[in-house]
N, C-alpha and C positions, 0 to 999 in steps of 0.2 A: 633879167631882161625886162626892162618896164616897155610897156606897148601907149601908143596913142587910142584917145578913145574911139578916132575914126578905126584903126586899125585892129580894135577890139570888136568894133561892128559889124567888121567886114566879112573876122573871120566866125563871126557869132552866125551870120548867114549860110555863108559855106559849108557851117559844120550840121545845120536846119536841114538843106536842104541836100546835102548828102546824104542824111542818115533816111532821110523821107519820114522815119517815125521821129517819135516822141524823144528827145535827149534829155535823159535827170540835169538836174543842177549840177549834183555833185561830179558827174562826169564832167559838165562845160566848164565847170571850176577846176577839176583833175588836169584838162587839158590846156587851159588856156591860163593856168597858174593865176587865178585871182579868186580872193574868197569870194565867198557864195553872198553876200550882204552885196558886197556892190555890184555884184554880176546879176543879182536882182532889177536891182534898182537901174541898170546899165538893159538888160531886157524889158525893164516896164515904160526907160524913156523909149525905146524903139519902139514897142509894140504902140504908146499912142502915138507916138511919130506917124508912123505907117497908117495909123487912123485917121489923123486931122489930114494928115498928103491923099486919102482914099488911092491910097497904094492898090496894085491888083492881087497883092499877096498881105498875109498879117502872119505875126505871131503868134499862137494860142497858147497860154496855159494850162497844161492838164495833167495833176493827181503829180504836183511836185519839178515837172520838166516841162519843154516847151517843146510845140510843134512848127514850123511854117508851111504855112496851108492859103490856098487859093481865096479873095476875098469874098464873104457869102454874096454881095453884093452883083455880083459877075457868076453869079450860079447858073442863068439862063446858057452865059455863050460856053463855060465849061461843061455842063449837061450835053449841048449838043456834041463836044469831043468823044464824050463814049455814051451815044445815045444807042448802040448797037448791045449794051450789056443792059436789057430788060430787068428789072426785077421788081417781081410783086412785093404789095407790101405785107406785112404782117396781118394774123389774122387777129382776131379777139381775143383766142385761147395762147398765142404768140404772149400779147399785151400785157395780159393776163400773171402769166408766166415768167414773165422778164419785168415786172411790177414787183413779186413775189419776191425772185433773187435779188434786184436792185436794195429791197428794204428789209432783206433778212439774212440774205447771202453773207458767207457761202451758206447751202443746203442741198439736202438730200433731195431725189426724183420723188420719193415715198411722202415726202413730209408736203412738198409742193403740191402732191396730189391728196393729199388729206387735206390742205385748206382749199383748195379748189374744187374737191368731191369727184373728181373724174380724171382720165388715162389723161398725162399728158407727154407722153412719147414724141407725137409729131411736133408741139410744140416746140419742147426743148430742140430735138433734131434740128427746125427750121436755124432757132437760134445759134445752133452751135456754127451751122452750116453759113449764116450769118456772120460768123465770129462777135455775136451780142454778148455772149457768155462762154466761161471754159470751164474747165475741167480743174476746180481748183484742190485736189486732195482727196483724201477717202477719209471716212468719217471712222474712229474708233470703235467699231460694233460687230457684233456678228454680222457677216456675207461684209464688210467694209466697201459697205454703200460709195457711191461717188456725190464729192459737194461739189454743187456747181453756186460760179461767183458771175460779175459780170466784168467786162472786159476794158479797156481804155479805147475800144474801139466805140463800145458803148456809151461812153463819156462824148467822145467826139461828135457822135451823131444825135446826141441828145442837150448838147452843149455844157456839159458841163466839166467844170474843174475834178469834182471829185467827189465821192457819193454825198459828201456832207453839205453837197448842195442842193439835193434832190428837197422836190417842194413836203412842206410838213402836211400828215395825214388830218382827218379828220378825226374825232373823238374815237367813232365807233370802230373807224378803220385803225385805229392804232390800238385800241382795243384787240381786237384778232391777231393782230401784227405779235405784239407781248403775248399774249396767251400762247403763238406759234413762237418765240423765242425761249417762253420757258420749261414748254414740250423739249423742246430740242437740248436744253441745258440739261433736262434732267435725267438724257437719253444719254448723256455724255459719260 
């Protein structure tokens, strides 16, 4: 069954904004039976379609699949829809913390708090509570610590595709960074 390309668009919408989260490629190509190369290239003409039109919706790429999501543009009149669900932001120690797993993750609670020097309990907690980061495995050690990673929710609120686009450290800071990754390899 070959489809038209309107009728590839259609159902490429459909299937966005049913799912509400993130759909892989490999699934939109599973379902709508076209390889993954032109169903690309078939979501990259949509997504700047949707751009140059300032459509009120766009499509996002993230970490492999695509989302449809509201356009940032129209942030103000969507805010006011759930201006009833308050939330604070993050603290310093939050920042902190979610800096640490974004650029080392996954890791241990123990290892976070050895490059930070202090308890970071409520941190993590806020995060998790956040869905900024999960529960990605237990580490192979005695007491099999829990690693934590970060999330595709965390991608979306920070915009990005995928961790490989998180901005590059500075000398010193990736200095620490390495030295807390080969702790951890040698822990393994």
């Amino acid at each position: 069954m070959k489809m038209e390309l309107q009728e590839i668009e259609s159902a490429l919408e459909s299937l966005l904004f049913a799912a509400g989260d993130k759909v892989s490629l490999d699934k939109l190509s599973e379902i709508l039976e076209i390889d993954k190369k032109t169903l690309r290239l078939i979501l990259q003409n949509m997504m700047d379609r949707f751009r140059n039109e300032n459509r009120g919706i766009i499509i996002r790429e993230i970490d492999n699949g695509y989302q449809l999501c509201t356009s940032p543009v129209n942030y103000e009149y969507v805010k006011k829809l759930f201006e009833p669900r308050h939330k604070q932001g993050l603290s310093q120690a939050a920042y902190e913390v979610l800096a640490i797993i974004a650029y080392i993750g996954p890791v241990t609670r123990a290892k976070i708090e050895q490059i930070r020097g202090v308890n970071s309990d409520s941190a993590i907690a806020r995060l998790l509570e956040r869905n900024l980061i999960r529960e990605a495995g237990r580490l192979d050690a005695p007491g099999k610590p829990v690693l934590y990673d970060t999330t595709e929710e965390f991608l979306r609120c920070f915009g990005f595709k995928s961790k490989g686009e998180l901005p590059a450290l500075e000398n010193n800071e990736l200095v620490l960074i390495q030295e807390s990754i080969d702790s951890i390899n040698s822990e393994k």
